[in-house]
N, C-alpha and C positions, 0 to 999 in steps of 0.2 A: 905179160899181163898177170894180173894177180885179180883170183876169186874170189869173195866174201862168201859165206854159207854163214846163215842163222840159223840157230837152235832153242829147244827150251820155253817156247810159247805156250800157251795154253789156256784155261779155266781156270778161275781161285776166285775163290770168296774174298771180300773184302776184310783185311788184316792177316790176308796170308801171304806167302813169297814164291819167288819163282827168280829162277836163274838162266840167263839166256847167256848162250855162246855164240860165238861167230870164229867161225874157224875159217883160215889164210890158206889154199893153195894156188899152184902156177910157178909162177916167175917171181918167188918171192924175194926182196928187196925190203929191204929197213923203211920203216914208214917215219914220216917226219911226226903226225900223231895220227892218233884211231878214237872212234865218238860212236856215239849212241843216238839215232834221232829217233823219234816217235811224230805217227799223222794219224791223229783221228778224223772219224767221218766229217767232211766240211770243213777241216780246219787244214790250215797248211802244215807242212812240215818242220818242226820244229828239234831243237838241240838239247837231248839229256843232258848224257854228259860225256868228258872229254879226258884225256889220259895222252903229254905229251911223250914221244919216244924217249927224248933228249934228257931229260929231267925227272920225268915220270910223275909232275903236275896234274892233277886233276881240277876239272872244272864243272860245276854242277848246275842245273837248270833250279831254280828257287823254291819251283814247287816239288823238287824232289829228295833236297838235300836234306841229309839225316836218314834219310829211308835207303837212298839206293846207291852201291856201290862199285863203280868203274875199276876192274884190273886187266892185266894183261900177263901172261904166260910165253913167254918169248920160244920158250923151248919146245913150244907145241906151234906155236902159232898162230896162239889163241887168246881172244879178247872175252871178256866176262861184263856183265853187268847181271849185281845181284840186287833185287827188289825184294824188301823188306815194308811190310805194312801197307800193302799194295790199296789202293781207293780207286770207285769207279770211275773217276774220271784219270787215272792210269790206264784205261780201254785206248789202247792203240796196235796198229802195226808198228813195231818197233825194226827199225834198219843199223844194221850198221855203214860204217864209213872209213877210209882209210885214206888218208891223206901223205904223197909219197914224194912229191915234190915235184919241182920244176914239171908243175902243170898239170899232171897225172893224178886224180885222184877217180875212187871207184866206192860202189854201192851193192850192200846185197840184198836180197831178192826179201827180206822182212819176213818176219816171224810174229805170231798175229797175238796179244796178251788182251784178256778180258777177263773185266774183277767184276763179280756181280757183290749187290747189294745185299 
């Protein structure tokens, strides 16, 4: 099985940045792709964004695109998303996710980001 660990959460004013890791250990195996979601209070959990293994295709939620940027680190095995121009309604638990194939996918434990006004 393979662990997700999130990092890099924290406090920021609105129009600042912040960079979250998610770092891979266990049984680690080639993921088919790895994503970013975010759940504020009341709201469901939704899809930043996305970064296929295959390819290395990135995919962006609308209201984030141009601010925040999906990479990945193979050598570490380590996934980034960098938030650039952060706004309050960017207050969420942010998770990672990793999708590994035939069936298997996992979740880590969220890393909590809050932009005040």
């Amino acid at each position: 099985q393979v662990q997700l660990v999130e990092s890099g959460g924290g406090l920021v004013q609105a129009g600042g940045s912040l960079e979250l890791s998610c770092a891979a250990s266990g049984s680690i195996f080639v993921s088919n792709a790895m994503a970013w979601y975010r759940q504020a209070p009341g709201n469901q959990r939704e899809l930043v964004a996305r970064i296929s293994t295959s390819d290395g295709n990135t995919d962006y939620a609308n209201s984030v695109k141009g601010r925040f940027t999906i990479s990945r680190d193979n050598a570490k095995n380590t996934l980034y998303l960098r938030m650039n121009n952060l706004k309050p309604e960017d207050t969420a638990v942010y998770y990672c996710y990793g999708d590994y194939g035939m069936g298997y996918s996992t979740w880590g434990q969220g890393t909590q980001v809050t932009v005040s006004s």
